[in-house]
C-alpha positions as a printed Julia matrix, in Angstrom:
280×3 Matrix{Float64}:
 28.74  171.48  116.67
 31.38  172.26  119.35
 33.63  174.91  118.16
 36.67  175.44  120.11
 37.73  179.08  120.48
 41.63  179.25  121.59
 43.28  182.73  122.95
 46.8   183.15  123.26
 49.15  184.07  126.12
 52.79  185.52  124.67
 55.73  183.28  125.06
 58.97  184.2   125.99
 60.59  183.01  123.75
 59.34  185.89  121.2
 61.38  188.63  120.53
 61.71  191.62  118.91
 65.4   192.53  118.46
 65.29  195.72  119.62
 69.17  195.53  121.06
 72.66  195.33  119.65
 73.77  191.81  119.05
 77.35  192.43  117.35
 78.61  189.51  115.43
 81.83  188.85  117.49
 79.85  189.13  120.63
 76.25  188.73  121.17
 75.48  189.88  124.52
 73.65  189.49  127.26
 70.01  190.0   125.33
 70.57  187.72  122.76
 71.79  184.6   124.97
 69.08  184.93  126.99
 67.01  183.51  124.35
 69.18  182.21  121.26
 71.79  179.74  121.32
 74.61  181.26  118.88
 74.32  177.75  116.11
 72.09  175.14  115.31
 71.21  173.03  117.88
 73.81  169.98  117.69
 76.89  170.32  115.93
 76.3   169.66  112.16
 76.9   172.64  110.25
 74.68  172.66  107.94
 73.3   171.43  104.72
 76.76  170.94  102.48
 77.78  173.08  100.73
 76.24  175.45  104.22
 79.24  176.3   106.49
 77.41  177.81  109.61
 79.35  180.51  111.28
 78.82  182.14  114.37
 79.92  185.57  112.9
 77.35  185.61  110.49
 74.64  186.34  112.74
 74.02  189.88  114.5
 71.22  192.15  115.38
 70.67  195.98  115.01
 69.06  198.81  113.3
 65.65  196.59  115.14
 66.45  193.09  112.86
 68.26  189.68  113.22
 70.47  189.51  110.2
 71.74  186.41  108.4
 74.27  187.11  106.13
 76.31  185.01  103.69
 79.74  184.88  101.94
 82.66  182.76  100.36
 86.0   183.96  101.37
 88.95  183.07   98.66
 90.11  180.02  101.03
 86.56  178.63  101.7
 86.91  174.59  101.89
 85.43  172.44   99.33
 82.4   170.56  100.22
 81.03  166.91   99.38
 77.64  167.71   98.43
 75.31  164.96   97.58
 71.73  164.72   96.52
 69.89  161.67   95.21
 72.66  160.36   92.72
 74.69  163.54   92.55
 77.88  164.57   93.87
 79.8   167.32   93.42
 82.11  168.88   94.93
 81.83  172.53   95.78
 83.11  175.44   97.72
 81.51  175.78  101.15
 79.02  178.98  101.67
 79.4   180.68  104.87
 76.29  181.52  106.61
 74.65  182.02  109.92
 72.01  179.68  112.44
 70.41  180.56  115.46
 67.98  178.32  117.85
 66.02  179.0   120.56
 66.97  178.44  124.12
 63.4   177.67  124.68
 61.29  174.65  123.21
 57.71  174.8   121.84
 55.07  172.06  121.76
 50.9   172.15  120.37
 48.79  174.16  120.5
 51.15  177.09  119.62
 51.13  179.74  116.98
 54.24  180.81  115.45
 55.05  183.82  113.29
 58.0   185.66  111.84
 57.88  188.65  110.24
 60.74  188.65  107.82
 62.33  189.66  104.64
 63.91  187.01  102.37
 67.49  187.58  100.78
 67.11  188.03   97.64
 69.3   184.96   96.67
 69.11  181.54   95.11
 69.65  180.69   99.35
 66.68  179.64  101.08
 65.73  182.03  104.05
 64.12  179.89  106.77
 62.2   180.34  109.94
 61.43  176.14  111.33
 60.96  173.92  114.2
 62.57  170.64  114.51
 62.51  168.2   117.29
 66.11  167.42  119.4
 66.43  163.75  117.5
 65.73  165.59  113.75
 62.47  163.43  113.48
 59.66  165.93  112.98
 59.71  169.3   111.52
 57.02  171.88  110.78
 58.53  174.8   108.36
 57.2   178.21  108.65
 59.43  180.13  106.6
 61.43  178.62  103.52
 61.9   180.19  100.93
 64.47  181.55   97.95
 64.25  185.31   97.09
 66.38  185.35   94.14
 65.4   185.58   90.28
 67.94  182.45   89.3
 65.93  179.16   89.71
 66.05  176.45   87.49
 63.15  174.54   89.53
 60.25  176.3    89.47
 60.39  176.9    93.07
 61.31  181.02   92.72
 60.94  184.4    94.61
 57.33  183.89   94.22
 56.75  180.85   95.93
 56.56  180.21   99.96
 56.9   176.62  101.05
 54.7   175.93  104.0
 55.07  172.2   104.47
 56.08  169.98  107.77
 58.65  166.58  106.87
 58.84  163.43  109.14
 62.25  161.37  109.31
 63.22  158.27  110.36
 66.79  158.6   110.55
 68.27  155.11  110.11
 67.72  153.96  107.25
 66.65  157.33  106.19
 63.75  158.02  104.99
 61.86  161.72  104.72
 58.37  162.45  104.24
 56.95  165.82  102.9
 53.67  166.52  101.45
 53.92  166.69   97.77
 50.84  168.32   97.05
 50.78  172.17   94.8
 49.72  173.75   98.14
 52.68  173.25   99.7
 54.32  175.88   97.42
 52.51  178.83   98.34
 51.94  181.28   95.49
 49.12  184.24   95.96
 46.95  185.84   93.28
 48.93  188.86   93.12
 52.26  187.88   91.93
 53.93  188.86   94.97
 57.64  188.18   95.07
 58.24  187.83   98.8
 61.74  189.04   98.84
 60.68  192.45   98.3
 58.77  193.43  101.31
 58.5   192.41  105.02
 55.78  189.58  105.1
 54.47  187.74  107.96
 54.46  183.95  107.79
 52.82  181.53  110.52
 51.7   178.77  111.63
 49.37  177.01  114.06
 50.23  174.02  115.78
 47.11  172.96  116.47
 47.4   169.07  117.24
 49.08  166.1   116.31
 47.57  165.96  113.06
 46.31  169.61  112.15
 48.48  172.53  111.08
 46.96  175.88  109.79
 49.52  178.14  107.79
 48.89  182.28  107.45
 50.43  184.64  105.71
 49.9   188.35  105.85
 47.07  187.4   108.68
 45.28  185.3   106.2
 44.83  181.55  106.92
 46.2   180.12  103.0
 46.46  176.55  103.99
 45.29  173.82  106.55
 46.36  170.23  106.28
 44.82  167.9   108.41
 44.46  164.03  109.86
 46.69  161.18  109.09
 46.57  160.52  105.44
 48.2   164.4   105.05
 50.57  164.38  108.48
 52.1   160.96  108.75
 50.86  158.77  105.67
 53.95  156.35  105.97
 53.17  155.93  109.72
 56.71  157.06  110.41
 55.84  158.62  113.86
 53.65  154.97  114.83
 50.45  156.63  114.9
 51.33  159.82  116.93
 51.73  162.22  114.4
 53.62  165.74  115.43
 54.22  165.16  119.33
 57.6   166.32  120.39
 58.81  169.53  121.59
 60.62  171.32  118.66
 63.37  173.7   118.54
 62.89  177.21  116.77
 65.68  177.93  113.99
 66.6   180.7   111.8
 68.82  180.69  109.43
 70.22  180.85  105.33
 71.38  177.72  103.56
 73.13  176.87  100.5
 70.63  173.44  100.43
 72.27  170.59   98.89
 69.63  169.94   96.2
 69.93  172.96   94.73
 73.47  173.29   94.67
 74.16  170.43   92.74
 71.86  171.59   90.09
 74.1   175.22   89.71
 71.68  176.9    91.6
 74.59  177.52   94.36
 75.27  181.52   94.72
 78.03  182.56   92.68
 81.41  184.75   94.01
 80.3   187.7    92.0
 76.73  187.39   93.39
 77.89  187.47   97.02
 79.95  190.56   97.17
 76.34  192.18   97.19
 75.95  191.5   100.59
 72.44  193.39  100.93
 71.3   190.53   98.78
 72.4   187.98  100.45
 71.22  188.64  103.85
 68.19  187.7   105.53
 66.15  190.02  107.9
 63.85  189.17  110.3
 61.88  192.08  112.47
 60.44  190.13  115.1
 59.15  186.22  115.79
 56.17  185.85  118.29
 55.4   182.54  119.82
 51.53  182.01  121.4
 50.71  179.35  123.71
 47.34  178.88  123.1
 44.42  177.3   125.34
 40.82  176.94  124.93
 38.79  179.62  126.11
 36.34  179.02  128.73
């Protein structure tokens, strides 16, 4: 058998955020590799409010913070069959200048918030049709889904965007839980994933390899991509979001629970991006 071994060449994208990135003004550093948003103009999941001043870097980390000032707007936020209206969470997004495309590894070594917010670390393509997720997670105790601070979801979704439709695997091994009851928000953890092919992705955490999906059936069931599976040159984003889903269930953070804004800020120490190519 024919066993391909790939090595990896650093991609300049990576970064370490070892400079001063202060929220009013980023600098010359930071826009040399991160566009200051997300990378159209949505601002986020409702009840999310992006905001460029939400974003900075010192002390060695990118930091995501949240808050809800006292004359926040209300948001329509629907999921499913609910709607409710709610008052709009201020966070941050940032996305590279750079895009990525298989085979490429890419890993973030990062420290949820410890918040019902999920801290992410993704890739999406320019039209929003396919997305591979290497960070998303919640940090926070309050969770009335079963999806807590113990729990990483390492999963990938296909769109078609009119009519919309979303596919995600469904499987338990999406929802990453280890043998050792680790809650994730309480250390630096690194979180990656291989971008092998079309129809392969290999997850690791910590430098351990905890999940590889694999061919069609797994990728692109519905045939939403026509047979191509994960082709297009994706965006990297950080960022915090109040997600929709969960804030129509309560699981929004509260006023009193963002005045601790340690807790509601998410850290990331550095991201590293591999292009990878078979070895001769």
């Amino acid at each position: 058998m024919l066993v391909t071994v790939w090595c990896g060449k650093l991609h300049p994208q990576s970064d370490d955020f070892n400079y001063i990135a202060d929220e009013k003004d980023k600098g010359k550093e930071f826009y040399a590799k991160w566009t200051d948003f997300y990378h159209n103009h949505w601002t986020g999941p409702a009840p999310t409010i992006w905001q460029r001043d939400h974003v900075s870097v010192s002390d060695g980390f990118l930091k995501i913070r949240a808050s809800r000032p006292e004359d926040v707007p209300l948001k329509k936020v629907v999921s499913g069959p609910n709607t409710k209206e709610l008052p709009g969470t201020y966070t941050g997004c940032i996305t590279s200048k750079t895009r990525v495309k298989y085979p490429v590894y890419v890993e973030a070594y990062a420290k949820l918030s410890n918040s019902t917010m999920a801290s992410d670390v993704w890739m999406l393509s320019p039209d929003d049709t396919q997305e591979i997720d290497i960070i998303e997670a919640y940090g926070g105790d309050r969770d009335g889904g079963g999806y807590g601070a113990d729990r990483l979801h390492l999963s990938h979704h296909i769109f078609i965007r009119q009519p919309f439709k979303d596919y995600q695997p469904k499987d338990s091994g999406s929802w990453y839980k280890d043998d050792k009851g680790t809650l994730w928000r309480d250390d630096f953890h690194r979180v990656g994933v291989f971008w092998k092919d079309p129809f392969t992705l290999e997850y690791y955490v910590d430098g351990e390899l905890v999940r590889t999906i694999s061919g069609k059936d797994i990728i692109d069931p519905n045939n939403y991509t026509g047979g191509t599976g994960l082709v297009k040159d994706m965006d990297i984003i950080i960022n915090m979001e109040d997600q929709s889903w969960r804030a129509v269930k309560g699981l929004s953070p509260t006023d009193e629970e963002l005045k601790n804004v340690e807790d509601h800020t998410f850290l990331v120490d550095w991201i590293r991006v591999y292009t990878l190519v078979p070895e001769e």
